[in-house]
C-alpha positions, 0 to 999 in steps of 0.5 A, spaced: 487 012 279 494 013 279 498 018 282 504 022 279 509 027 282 511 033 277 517 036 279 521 042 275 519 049 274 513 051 273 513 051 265 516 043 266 510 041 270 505 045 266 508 041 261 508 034 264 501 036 266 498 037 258 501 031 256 499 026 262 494 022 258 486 021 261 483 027 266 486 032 270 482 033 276 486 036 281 493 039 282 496 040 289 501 046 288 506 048 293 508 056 293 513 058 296 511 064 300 516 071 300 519 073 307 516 078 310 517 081 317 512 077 322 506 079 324 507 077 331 512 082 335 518 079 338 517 079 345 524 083 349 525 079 355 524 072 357 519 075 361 515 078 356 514 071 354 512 068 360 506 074 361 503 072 354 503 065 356 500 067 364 493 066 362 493 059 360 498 057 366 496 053 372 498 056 378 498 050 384 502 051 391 504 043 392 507 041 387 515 039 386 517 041 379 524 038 380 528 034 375 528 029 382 521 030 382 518 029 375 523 023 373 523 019 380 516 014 382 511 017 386 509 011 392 503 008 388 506 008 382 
């Protein structure tokens, strides 16, 4: 089996596709979707972010989320 890429317009390439000798059994397509607003509503605020992610947040009490702390050893390191 041999692989080809078909590039140009989408005449061109059903073209190309005709005239390929032996059996086509697939094609891959890329479509361009068109632009449409989002489904999702743009959060206002930084806040509103963070209350989306809440309920897959941990929350622990004795942890140093310091840049010092995450990027320095630990003893037993």
């Amino acid at each position: 089996m041999t692989v080809r890429v078909l590039t140009g317009s989408k005449e061109e390439i059903a073209k190309k596709v005709v005239n390929l000798p032996g059996e086509v059994r697939e094609v891959i397509a890329f479509v361009e979707e068109p632009q449409t607003e989002s489904k999702q509503p743009v959060p206002e605020t930084v806040d509103d972010i963070f209350k989306e992610m809440e309920p897959y947040m941990v929350d622990v009490d004795d942890v140093d989320d310091s840049r010092e702390g995450i990027y320095s050893r630990k003893p037993g390191e």
